[in-house]
TIMI-438220 format. One record per atom (N, C-alpha, C): atom name; x, y, z. Coordinates in steps of 0.2 Angstrom, whole numbers, plus 5000, padded with zeros to 4 digits. Layout:
N
  atomo    xx    yy    zz
     CA     X     Y     Z
...
This chain:
172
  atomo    xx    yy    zz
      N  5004  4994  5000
     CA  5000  5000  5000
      C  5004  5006  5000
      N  5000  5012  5001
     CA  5005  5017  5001
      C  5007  5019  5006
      N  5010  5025  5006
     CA  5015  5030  5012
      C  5010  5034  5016
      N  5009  5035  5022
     CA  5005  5042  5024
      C  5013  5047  5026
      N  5012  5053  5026
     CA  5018  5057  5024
      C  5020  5057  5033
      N  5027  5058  5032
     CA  5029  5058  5040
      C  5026  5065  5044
      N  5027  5063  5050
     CA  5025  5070  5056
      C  5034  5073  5057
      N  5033  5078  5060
     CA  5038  5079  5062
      C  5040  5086  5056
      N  5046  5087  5058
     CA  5052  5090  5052
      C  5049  5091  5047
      N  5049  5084  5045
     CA  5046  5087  5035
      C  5039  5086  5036
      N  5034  5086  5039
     CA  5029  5088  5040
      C  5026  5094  5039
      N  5031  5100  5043
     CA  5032  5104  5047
      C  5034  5109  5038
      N  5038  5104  5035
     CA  5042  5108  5029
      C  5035  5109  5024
      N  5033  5102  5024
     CA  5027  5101  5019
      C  5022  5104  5018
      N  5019  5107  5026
     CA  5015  5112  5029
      C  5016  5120  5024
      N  5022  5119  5024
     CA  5024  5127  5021
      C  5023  5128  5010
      N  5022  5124  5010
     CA  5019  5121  5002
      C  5013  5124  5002
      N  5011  5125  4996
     CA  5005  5131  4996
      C  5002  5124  4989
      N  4999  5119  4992
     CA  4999  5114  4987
      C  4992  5117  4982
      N  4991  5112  4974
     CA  4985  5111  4967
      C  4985  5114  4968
      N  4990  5118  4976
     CA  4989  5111  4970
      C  4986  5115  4962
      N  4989  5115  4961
     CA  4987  5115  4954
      C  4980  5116  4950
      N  4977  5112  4952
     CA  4971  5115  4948
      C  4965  5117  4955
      N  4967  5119  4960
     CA  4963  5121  4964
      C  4962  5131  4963
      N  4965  5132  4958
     CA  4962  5139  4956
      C  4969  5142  4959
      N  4976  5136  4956
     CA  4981  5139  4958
      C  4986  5142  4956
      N  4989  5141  4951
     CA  4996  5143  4946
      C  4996  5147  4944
      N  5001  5152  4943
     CA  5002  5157  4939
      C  5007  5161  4939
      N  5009  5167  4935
     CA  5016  5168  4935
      C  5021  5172  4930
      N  5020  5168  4925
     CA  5024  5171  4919
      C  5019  5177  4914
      N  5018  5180  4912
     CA  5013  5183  4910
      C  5012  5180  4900
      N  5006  5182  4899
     CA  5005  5178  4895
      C  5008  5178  4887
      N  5013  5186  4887
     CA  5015  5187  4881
      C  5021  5182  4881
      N  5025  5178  4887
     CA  5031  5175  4885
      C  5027  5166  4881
      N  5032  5165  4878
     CA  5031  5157  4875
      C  5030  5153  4880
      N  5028  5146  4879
     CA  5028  5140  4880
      C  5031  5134  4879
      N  5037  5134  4883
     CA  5041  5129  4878
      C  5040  5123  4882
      N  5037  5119  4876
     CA  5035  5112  4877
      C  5043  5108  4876
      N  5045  5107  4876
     CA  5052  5105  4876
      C  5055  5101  4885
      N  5055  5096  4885
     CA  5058  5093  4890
      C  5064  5097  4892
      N  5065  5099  4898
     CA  5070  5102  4899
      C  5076  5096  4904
      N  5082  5100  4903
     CA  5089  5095  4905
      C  5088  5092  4911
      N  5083  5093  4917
     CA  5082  5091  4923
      C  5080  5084  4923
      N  5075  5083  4917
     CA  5071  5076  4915
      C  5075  5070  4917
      N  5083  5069  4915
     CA  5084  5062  4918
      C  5086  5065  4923
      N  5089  5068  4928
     CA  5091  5071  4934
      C  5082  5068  4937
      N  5078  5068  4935
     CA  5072  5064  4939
      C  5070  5056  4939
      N  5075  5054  4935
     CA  5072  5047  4934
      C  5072  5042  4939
      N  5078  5044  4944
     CA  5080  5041  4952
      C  5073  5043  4956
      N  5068  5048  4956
     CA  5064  5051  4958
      C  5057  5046  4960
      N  5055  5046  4966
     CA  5047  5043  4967
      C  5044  5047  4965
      N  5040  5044  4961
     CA  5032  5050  4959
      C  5029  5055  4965
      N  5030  5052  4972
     CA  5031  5058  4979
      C  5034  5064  4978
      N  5040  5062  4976
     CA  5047  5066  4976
      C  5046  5071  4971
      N  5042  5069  4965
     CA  5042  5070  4960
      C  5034  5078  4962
      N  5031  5077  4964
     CA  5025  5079  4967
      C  5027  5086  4972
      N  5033  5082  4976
     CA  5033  5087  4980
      C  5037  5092  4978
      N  5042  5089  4974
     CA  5047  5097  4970
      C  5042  5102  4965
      N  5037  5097  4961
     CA  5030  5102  4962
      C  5028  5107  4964
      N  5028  5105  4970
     CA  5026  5109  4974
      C  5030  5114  4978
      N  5035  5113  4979
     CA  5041  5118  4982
      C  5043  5122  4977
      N  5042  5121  4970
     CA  5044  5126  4965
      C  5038  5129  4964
      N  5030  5128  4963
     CA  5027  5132  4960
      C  5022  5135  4969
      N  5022  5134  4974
     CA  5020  5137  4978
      C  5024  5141  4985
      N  5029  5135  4984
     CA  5035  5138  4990
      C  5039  5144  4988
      N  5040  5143  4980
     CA  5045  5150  4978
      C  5042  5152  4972
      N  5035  5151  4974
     CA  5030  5154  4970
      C  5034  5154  4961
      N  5035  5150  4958
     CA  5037  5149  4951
      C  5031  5145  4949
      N  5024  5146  4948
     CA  5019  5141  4947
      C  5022  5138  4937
      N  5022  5142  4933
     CA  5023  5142  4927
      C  5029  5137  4928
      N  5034  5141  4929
     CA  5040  5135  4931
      C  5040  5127  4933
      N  5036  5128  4938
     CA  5032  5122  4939
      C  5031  5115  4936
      N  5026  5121  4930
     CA  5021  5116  4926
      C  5028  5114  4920
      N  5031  5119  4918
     CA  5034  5117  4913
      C  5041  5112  4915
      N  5042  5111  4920
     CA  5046  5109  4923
      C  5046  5101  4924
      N  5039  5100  4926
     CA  5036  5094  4930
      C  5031  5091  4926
      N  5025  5095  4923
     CA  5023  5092  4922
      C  5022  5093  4913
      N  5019  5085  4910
     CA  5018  5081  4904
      C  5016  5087  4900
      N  5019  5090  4893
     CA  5016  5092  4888
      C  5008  5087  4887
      N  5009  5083  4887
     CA  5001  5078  4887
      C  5000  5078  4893
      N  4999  5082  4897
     CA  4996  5082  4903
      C  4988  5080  4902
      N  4984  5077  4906
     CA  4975  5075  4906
      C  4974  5078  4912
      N  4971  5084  4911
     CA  4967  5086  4916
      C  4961  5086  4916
      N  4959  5084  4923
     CA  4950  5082  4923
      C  4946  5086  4925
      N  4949  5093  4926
     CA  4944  5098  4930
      C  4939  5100  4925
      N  4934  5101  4925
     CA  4931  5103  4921
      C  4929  5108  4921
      N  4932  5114  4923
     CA  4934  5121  4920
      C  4939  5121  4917
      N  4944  5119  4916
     CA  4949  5120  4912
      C  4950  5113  4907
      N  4953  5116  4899
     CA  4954  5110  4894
      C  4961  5108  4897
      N  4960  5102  4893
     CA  4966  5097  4896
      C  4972  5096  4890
      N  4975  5103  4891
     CA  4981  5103  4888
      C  4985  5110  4894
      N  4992  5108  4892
     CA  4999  5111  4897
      C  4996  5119  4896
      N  4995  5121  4890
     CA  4997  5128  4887
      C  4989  5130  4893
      N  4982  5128  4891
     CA  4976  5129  4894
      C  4979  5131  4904
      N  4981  5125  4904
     CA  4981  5127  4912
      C  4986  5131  4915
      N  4992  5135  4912
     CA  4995  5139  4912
      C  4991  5144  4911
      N  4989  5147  4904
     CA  4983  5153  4905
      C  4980  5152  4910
      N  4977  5148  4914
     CA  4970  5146  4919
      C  4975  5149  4924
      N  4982  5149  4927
     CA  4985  5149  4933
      C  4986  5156  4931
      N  4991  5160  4924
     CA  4993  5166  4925
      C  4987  5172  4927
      N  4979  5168  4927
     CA  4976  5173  4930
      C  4977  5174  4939
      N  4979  5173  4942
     CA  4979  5173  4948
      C  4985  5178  4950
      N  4984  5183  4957
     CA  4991  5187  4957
      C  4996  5184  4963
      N  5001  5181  4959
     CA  5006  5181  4963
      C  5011  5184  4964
      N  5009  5191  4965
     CA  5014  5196  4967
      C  5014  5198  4975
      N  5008  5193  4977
     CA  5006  5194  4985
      C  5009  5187  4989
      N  5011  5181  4983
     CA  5013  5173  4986
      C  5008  5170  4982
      N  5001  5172  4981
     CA  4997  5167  4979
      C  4992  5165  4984
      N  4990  5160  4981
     CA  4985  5157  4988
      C  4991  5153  4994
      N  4985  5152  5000
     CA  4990  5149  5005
      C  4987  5143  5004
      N  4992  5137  5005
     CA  4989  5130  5006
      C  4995  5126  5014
      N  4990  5123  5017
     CA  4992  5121  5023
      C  4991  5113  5022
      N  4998  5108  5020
     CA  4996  5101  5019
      C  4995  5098  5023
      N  4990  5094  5023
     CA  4987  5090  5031
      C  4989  5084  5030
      N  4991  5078  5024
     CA  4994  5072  5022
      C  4996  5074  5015
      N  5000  5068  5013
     CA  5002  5066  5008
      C  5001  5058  5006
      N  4998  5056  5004
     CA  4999  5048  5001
      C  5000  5045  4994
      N  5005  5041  4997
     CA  5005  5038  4986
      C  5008  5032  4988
      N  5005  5030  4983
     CA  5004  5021  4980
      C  5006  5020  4973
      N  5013  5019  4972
     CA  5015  5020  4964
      C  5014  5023  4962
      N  5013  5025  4955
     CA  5011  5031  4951
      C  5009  5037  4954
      N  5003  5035  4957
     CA  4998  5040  4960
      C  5001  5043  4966
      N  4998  5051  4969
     CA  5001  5053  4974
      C  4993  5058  4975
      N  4992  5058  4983
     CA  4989  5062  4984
      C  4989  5065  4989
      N  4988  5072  4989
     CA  4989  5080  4993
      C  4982  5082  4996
      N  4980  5081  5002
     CA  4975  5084  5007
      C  4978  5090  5010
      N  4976  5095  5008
     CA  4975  5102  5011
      C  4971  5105  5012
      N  4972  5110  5015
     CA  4966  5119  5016
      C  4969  5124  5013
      N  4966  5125  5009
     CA  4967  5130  5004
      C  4963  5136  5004
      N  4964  5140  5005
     CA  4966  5149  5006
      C  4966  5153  5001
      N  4959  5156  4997
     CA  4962  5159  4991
      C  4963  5165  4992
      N  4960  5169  4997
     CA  4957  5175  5000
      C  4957  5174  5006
      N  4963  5179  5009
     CA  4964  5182  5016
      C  4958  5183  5022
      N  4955  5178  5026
     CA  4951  5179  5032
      C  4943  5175  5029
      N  4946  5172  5023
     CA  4940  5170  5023
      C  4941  5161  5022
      N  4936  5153  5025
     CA  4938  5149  5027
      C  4941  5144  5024
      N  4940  5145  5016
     CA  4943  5143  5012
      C  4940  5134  5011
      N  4945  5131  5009
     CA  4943  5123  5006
      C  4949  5120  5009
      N  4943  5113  5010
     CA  4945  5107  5010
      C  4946  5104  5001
      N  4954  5103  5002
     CA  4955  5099  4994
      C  4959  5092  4995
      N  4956  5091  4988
     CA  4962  5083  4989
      C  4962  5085  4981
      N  4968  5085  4980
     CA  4974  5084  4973
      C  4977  5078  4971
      N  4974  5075  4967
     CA  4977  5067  4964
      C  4984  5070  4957
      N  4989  5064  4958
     CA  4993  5064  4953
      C  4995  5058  4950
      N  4995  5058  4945
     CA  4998  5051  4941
      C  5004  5054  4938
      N  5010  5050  4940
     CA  5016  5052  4937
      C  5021  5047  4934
      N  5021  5048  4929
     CA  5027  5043  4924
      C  5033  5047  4922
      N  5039  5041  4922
     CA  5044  5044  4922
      C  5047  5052  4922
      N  5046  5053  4928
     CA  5048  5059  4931
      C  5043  5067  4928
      N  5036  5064  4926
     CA  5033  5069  4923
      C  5025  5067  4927
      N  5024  5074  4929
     CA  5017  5073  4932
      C  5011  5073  4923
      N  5008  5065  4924
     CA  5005  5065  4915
      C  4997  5064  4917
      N  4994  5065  4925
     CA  4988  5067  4924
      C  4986  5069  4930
      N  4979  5073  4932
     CA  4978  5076  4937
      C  4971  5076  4938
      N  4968  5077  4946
     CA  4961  5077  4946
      C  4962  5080  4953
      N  4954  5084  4955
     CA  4956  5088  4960
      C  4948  5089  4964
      N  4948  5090  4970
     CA  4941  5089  4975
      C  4940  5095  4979
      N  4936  5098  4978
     CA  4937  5103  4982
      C  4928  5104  4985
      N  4930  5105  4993
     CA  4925  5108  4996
      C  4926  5113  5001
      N  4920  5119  5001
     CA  4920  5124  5005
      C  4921  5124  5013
      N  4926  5125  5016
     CA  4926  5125  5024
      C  4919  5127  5025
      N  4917  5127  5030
     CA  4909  5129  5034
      C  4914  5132  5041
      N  4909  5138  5041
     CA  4912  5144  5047
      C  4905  5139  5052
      N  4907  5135  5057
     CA  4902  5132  5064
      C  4901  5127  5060
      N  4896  5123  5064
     CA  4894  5118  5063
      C  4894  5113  5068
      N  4889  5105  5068
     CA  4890  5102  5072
      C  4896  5099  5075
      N  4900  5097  5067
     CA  4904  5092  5069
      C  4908  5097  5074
      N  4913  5094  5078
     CA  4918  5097  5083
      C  4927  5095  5080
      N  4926  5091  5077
     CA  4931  5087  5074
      C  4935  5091  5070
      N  4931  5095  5064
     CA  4932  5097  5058
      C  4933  5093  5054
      N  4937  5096  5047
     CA  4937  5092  5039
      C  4944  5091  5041
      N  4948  5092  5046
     CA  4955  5091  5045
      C  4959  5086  5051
């Protein structure tokens, strides 16, 4: 089975990832007059050593940690990317415009990772996601399928925090 992510340290680091994540209404960056270069870059086998985790998490360290979302995408993830959201078409150039509308001149959205789990290929990211400052944001879960060092599909869930409520527990 898979990994649930450790506590501790890299926890603590992972926390600071501002995760979809990707398609939770999150990347952006380069603006829109520069090109697209579909072209694998030199890093590609420097990932081949890489778990799909690994691969996931530098993801995310590059396009929410040092806010490079575009960087990110072209980085990591598949020219044939399949993306399932159904606001956005499911090609690399699509979700890149989708992301460069967001402004990350402020950070971006905040995201707080609560786990991490992956099973082969597949990797998935539980967070609380932040788009706007004071208000209670989303519960997301972020799926990845990653082959040979290229994140090559995506899907993503998202629900409204609720301000009260019965449960005492909460979504997290």
């Amino acid at each position: 089975m898979g990994q649930l992510g450790p506590k501790g340290t890299k926890m603590r680091a992972m926390k600071r990832f501002v995760a979809t994540i990707f398609l939770a209404g999150l990347i952006g960056g380069n603006t829109a007059a520069q090109a697209v270069d579909n072209s694998p870059s030199a890093a590609v086998a420097d990932r081949s050593h890489m778990s799909a985790r690994e691969v996931v998490e530098a993801f995310q360290a590059l396009a929410f940690v040092e806010y490079k979302p575009v960087e990110a995408i072209l980085e990591y993830v598949s020219p044939d990317v399949i993306e399932h959201d159904p606001t956005i078409p499911s090609t690399r150039e699509a979700i890149i415009e989708y992301m460069e509308q967001r402004d990350w001149t402020t950070g971006g959205p905040k995201s707080d990772i609560k786990r991490i789990i992956s099973d082969g290929e597949y990797v998935v990211v539980h967070h609380h996601l932040v788009r706007e400052p004071g208000t209670p944001g989303f519960a997301v879960i972020d799926m990845f399928r990653v082959e040979n060092g290229w994140i090559v599909e995506h899907w993503d869930v998202l629900q409204p925090v609720p301000e009260g409520g019965p449960n005492t527990v909460g979504m997290f």
